[in-house]
N, C-alpha and C positions, 0 to 999 in steps of 0.2 A: 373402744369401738371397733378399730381395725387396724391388722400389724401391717398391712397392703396400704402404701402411699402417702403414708402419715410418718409422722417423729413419733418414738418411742413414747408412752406417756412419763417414764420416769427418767428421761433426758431432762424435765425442767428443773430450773438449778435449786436449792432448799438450802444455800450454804451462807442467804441469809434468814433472821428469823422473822424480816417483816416481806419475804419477798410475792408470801402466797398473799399476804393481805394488802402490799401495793396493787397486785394485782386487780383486786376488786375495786383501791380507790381509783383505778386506771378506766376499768368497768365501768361504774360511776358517773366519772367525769365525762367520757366519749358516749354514754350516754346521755348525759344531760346533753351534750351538744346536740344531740339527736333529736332530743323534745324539743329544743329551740330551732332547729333547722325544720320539724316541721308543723311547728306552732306560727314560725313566717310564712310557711305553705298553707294551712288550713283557715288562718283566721278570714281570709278570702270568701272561703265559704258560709262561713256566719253571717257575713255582711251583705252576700247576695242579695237577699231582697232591697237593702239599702241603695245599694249601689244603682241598682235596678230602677230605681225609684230616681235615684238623682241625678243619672246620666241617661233615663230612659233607653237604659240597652237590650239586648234580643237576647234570647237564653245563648245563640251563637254565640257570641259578644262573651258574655259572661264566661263560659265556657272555654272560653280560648284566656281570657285572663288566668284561671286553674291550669289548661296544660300547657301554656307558654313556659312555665317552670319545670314539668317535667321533658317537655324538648329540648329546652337549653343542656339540661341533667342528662338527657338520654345522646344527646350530639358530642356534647365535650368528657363525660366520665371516661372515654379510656382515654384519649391522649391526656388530659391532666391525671390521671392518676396511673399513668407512664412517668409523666414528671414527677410526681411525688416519689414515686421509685427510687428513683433517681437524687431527688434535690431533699428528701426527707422526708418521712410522712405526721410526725409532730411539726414540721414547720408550717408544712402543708395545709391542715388542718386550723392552726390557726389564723392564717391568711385568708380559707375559705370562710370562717364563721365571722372573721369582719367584716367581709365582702356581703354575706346573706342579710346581717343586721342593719348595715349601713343601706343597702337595699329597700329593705322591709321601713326603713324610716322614710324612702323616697317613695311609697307608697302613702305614706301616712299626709303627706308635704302636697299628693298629685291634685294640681287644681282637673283634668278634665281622662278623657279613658285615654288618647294616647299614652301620657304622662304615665301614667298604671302600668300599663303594657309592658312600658320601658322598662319601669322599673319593677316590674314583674321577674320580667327577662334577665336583671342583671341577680333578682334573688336565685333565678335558676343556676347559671352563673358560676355566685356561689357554693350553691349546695352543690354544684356537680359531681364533684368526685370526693363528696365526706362519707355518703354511706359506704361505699369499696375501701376506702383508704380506712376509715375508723373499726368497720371488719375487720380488717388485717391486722392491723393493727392488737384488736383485741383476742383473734383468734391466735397470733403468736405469743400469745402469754398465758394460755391455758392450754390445756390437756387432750390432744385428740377426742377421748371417751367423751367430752362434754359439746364437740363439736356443733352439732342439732339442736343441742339445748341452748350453746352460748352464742349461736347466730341466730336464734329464733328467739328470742331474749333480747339481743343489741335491737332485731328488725322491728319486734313489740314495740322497742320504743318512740319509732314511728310513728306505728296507731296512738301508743298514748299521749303524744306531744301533739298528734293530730286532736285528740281526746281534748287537752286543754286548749289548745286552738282554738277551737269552735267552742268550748263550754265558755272560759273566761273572753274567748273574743268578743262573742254575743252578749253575756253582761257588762263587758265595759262598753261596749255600742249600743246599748240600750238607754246606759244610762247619760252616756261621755259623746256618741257618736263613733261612725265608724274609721277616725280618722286618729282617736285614740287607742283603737283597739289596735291599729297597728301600730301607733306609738310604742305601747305596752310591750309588744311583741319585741321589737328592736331591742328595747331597755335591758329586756332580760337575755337576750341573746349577747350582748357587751359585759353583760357582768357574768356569764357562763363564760365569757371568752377568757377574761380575767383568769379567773380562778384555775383552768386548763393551761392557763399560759406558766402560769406560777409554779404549777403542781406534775406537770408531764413534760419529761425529756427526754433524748433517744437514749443518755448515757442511763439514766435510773430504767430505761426498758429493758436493757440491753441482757441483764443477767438471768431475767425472766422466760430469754426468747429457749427455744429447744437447742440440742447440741447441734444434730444435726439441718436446721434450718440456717442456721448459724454458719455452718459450713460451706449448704451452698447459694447462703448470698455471697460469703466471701468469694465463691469458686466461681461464681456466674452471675449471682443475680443485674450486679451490674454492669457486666461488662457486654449480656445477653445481645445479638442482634436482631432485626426484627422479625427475620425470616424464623432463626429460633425461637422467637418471642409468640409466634402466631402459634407456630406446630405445639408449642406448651398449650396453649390456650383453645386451639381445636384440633386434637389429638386423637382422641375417641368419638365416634357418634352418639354416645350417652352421653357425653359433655355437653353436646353440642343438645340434645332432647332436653337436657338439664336448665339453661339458658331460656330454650323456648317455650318448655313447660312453665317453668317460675314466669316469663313474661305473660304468658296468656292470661293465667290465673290470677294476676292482679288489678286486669281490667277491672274484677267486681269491685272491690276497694275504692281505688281510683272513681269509680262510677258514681257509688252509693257516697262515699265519702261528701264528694263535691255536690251531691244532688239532693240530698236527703234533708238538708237545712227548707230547702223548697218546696219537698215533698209534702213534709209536714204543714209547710205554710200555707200550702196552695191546698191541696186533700182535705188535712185536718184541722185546717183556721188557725192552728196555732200564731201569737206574735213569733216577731224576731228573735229575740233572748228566749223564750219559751221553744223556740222549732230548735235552735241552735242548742241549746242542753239534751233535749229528747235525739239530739242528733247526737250527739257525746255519748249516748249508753250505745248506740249501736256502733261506733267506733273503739268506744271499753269491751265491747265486746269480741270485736276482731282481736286487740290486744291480748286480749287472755287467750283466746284461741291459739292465738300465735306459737303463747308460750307454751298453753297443754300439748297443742299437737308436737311441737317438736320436742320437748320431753319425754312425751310418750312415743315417738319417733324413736329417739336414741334408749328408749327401754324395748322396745320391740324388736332393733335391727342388731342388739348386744351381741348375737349367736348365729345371726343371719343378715348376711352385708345388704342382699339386696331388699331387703323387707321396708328400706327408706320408700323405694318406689311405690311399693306398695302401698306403703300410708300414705304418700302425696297422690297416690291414685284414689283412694278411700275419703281423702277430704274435696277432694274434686269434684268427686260425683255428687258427696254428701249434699255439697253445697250447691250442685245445679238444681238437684230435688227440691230442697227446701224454698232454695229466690224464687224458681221456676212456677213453685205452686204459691208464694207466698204472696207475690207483683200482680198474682191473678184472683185471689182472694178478696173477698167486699171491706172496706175499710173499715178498722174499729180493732179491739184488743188484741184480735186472733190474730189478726195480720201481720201487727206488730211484732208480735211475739213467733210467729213465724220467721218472719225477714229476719229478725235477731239473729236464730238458731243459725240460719245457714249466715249469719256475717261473724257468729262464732269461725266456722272450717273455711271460712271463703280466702284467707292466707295461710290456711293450714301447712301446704305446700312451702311455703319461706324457710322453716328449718331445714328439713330437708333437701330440700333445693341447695343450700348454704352449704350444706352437707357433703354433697355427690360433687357440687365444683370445687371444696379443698381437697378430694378425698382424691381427684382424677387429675388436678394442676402440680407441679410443685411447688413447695412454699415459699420460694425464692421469686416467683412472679403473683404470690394471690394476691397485692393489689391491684394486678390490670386483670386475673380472671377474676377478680368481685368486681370489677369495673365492666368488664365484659359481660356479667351477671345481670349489673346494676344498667345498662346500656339494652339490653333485652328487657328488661322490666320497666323499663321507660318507654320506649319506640313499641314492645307490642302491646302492653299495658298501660299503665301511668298515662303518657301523652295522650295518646288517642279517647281516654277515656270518658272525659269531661267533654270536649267538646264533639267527639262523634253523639255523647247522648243529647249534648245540646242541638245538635243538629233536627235529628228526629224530635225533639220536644216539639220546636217548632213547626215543625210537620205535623206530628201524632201525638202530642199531648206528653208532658213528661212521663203518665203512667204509663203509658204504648212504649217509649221508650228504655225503659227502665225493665221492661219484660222480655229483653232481647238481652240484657247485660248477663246473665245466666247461662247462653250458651259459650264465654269463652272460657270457664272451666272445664266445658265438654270435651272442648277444644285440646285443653290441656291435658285432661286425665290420655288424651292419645298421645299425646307428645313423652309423658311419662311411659306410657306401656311398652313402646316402641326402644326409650333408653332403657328400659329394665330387659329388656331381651338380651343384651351385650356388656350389661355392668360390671361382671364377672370376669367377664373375660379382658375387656379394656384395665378394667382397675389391677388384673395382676400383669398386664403389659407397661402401664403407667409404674407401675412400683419397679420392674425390672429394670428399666429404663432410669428412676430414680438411683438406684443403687449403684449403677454404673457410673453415673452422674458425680456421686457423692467417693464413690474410691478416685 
């Protein structure tokens, strides 16, 4: 993809013969953790109407239940995954995913909505600093060139752990109650932990990582101060667009995600298990998006560095087009399949974005700039998301509300356009800088 600020792609070692295929089951596994980290996040939203119904709560209310977890995620992911830095990011990782399950079970257990809250809170907690650290993690055992595609691929599996979330949360609350469907969730989050704990070490990582990344952890990454730790992290003002583009942009997500279980219920009469599946294709949806657009990301920018921008500018708008007319359209098929299209592009930006922050940091710090990633996609997306649309629900009607959620890709496609002015030229300052680093 690019010889500017990256490890060589043929620094990764091949001197054993199963080193390219741990790889994947490393892939894999930090993935699964993913779907379970946010199958504890989404099953929430399947059960909204329930919940709704048996604590007579306000869409406010409800709403703050969904971004209480990305506050906690958007407040504590850099300085915990500063520590993981530090104290190990396999140890890390497992620590975090007993924290989220054990959590997710104090959900299942909460006799009234404090009780939830709380232990909402402590899933957030949790999750904090597993997407940053499990990126890192995965991004140093593959191949710059595949950059866009293997963080737009880890981030997929968000939406699709989101995906089962809400599909299998909803049928076992349909059938069980919604105090099993967080059972469920915990269950499987203990036995993903399991099998990650057994099967990933930092010693079986280690010969996977690049030569030169390799180098300068030894030379710096730990021994880094903060003052150098910062100027890594905001160094360039495309860096810095980079961060705030990928946060704006995932307001939609965040939004549609938590709300759409509702939408359906309230709009188009659907039951509970029935809104919560119909909510699952428009989350499979985003998933795939995820992974075309950044695919087709790292095939478009092969010959032209900054062409990433370009296409996180090109899904951005895509997807304001489409909510924009979709949220205003009379309900029934067309609508649907409208809203869909644009929750195809409405994370489009995620590869890319994953992209432009390894490509501008050095690899010795990308757990705290995907924490710092991950910290802007929370506080200006994720957090806010759920409960600013709850807010206006209760004002204007969830439809009114949900027709506003469109413009913060607008928002974004300018946060983009503005880091593409300077890409070029930041990114061969960051490299130069690297080099000197590294002799």
């Amino acid at each position: 993809m690019l010889t500017h600020a990256e490890p060589a792609t043929g620094d990764v070692s091949t001197t054993q013969t199963d080193v390219r295929s741990y790889a994947w089951v490393v892939f894999a596994l930090t993935v699964g953790l993913l779907l379970s980290d946010y199958m504890s996040r989404q099953v929430l939203n399947a059960v909204f109407p329930l919940l709704k119904a048996t604590w007579s709560l306000s869409d406010t209310r409800l709403g703050t239940l969904s971004s209480v977890v990305a506050l906690m995620v958007g407040v504590l992911t850099f300085p915990l995954s500063v520590l993981a830095d530090r104290w190990g990011r396999v140890r890390s990782i497992v620590l975090m995913a007993a924290m989220w399950s054990l959590a997710t079970f104090g959900c299942a257990i909460s006799s009234n909505y404090g009780e939830m809250l709380l232990a909402r809170a402590f899933v957030g907690i949790g999750e904090a600093a597993y997407g940053s650290v499990g990126i890192a993690v995965v991004l140093s055992i593959f191949p710059p060139r595949l950059r866009a595609t293997i963080a737009a691929a880890f981030m997929a599996g968000g939406a699709f752990g989101s995906v089962l979330g809400m599909a299998l949360g909803g049928a076992v609350a349909a059938r069980l109650g919604w105090r099993a469907a967080f059972g469920a969730m915990a269950a499987l989050g203990i036995v993903l932990l399991v099998l990650y704990r057994f099967a990933v070490t930092e010693k079986r990582l280690a010969p996977l990582h690049p030569a030169c990344a390799s180098r300068q952890a030894r030379g710096s990454g730990m021994r880094m101060t903060f003052r150098a730790l910062m100027n890594g992290l905001f160094s360039t003002r495309s860096v810095v667009c980079a961060y705030v583009g990928s946060g704006l942009h995932l307001l939609v997500p965040a939004a549609v995600w938590a709300w759409m279980p509702s939408f359906l219920n309230r709009y188009y009469g659907m039951p509970v298990g029935r809104a919560a599946m119909g909510s699952a294709v428009f989350v499979l949806a985003t998933a795939c998006g995820m992974v075309a657009c950044g695919n087709l990301t790292d095939r478009l920018s092969k010959h032209a560095r900054e062409r990433k921008w370009s296409t996180a500018i090109a899904f951005c708008l895509i997807c304001f087009a489409l909510l924009a007319i979709g949220f205003r359209m009379p309900a029934g098929g067309a609508q649907l399949v409208v809203i869909g299209a644009g929750m195809f592009f409405c994370a489009g930006a995620t590869g890319p974005s994953g992209a432009m922050v390894a490509n501008l940091t050095p690899p010795s710090i990308h757990a705290s700039a995907f924490a710092t990633l991950t910290l802007a996609n929370n506080l200006l997306g994720l957090a806010p998301a759920a409960v600013f649309t709850g807010v206006l629900a209760d004002r204007i009607g969830l439809l009114g509300a949900l027709q506003f959620v469109p413009f913060a890709p607008l928002a974004a496609a300018v946060a983009f356009y503005i880091g593409k002015r300077s890409y070029i030229v930041d990114l061969d300052r960051v490299s130069a800088l690297q080099e000197r680093a590294v002799r």
